[in-house]
C-alpha positions, 0 to 999 in steps of 0.5 A: 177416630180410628181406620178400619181394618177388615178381618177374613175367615179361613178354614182348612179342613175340620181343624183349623179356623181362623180370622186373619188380617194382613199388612199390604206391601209395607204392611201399613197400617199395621206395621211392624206386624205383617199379618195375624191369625186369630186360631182355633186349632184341634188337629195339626194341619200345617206340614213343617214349613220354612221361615225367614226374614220375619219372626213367627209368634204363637200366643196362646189364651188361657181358655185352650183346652190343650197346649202346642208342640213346637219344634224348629231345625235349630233343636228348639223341642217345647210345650207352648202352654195355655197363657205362654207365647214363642217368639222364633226370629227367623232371620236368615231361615228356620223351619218349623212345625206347631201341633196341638199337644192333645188331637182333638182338643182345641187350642185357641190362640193367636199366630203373628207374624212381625217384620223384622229390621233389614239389617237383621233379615240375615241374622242367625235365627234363634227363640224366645218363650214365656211361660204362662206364670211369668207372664205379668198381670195388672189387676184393676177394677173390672180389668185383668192385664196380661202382658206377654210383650212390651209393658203396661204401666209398670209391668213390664214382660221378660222377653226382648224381641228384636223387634220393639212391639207389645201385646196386651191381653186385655179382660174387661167386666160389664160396665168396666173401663181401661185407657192405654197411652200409646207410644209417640210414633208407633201404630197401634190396633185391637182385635176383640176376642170376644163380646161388644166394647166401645173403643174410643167412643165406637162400637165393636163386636168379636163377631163382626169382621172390622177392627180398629187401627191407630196409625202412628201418625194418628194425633190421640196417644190414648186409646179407651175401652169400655165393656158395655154389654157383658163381658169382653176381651180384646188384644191391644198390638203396638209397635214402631213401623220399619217402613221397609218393603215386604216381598213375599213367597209363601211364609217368606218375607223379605225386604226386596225380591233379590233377597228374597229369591236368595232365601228361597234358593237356600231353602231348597239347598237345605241351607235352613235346616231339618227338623 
């Protein structure tokens, strides 16, 4: 039996709609990930905004009609594709912008957000990308695998964050099944995409606002889905809790106030950078 996490909408303007989940101050039950918008953007809606003590993720799905532009004060200038993801650890500060690379034409994608290790809150920031084509898919019957972070049976992704998670983009047939062991102490939770799938014996819908969580501690070490009405798609995310606490002040997030009011200080002494 899973917990239940509750999504909340948000919408800002004409562009920008979104499901969000949050982690609470040690971002249990989610843990290592602090929090995650699932997005549906077609104009730019965020002005350029700094980042510390947490890494700022953008995975984007392949049905996006349209890329993201990305930028940051470290140099970094690219083109998030449909299918690719972008990893900026912030360390100890960046600023950065995303927009949508075509105005009017939306990208659907997931923002995530995941802690990093005290130890590396004041590291030098610095990226990681994907692109869609090095992305590795498992192809099983009914079930398409995509897995941009972590690995997947064999498969494995290219990148090597600083933080130990995975992300699997899972695409399920009407009547198709798909077990996914879970690491020995890490947490775990789905977000459905779209479509009703039972997930471990329980019914979800990507229209209803709850999702599944595993906590690390949880006994099973295996999750099952099962596509039973019509397609679906869920994201499978996992990773090794930190167990540290969070403090936050707007898109900053360290592991206690007097760092964190450091790193605000820094920001405003320009000590982040420009874009």
């Amino acid at each position: 039996m899973s917990n239940i996490a509750q999504l909340h909408p948000m919408n800002i303007g004409r562009g920008f709609r979104a499901y969000f989940l949050r982690g609470g101050e040690m971002a249990e039950p989610i843990d290592p990930f602090l929090g995650i918008d699932h997005a549906w953007i077609s104009t730019p809606t965020f002005q350029p905004h700094p980042h510390a003590g947490f890494s700022a993720v953008s995975y984007l799905f392949l049905d996006s009609e349209t890329g993201i532009d990305n930028r940051d004060s470290l140099g970094n200038r690219n083109r998030i594709q449909p299918g690719g993801l972008h990893w900026t650890a912030a360390g100890r500060g960046v600023v950065h912008d995303e927009v949508p690379a075509e105005i009017g034409k939306t990208v659907h994608m997931l923002q995530i957000f995941v802690n990093l290790v005290v130890e590396r809150q004041n590291a030098e920031p610095f990226a990681l990308s994907i692109e869609p084509w090095d992305v590795p898919i498992v192809q099983l019957p009914g079930v398409k695998v995509r897995v941009p972070l972590g690995s997947f049976g064999e498969a494995r992704s290219l990148l090597h964050p600083p933080t130990e998670v995975c992300l699997l983009d899972i695409s399920l047939d009407e009547g198709a099944n798909l077990s996914v062991p879970v690491p020995t102490g890490h947490s775990a939770f789905i977000m459905p995409i779209f479509g009703t799938l039972e997930i471990n014996g329980e019914s979800f819908d990507a229209n209803e606002p709850k999702l599944p969580v595993f906590p690390a501690q949880a006994t099973s070490r295996e999750i099952t889905l099962q596509a039973k009405h019509g397609n679906a798609k869920v994201v499978l995310f996992s990773g090794l809790p930190l167990r540290q606490p969070v403090h936050w002040q707007g898109s900053l997030a360290l592991a206690s106030a007097e760092a964190l009011t450091a790193s605000f200080a820094a920001y405003q002494r320009g000590e982040f950078g420009s874009l």
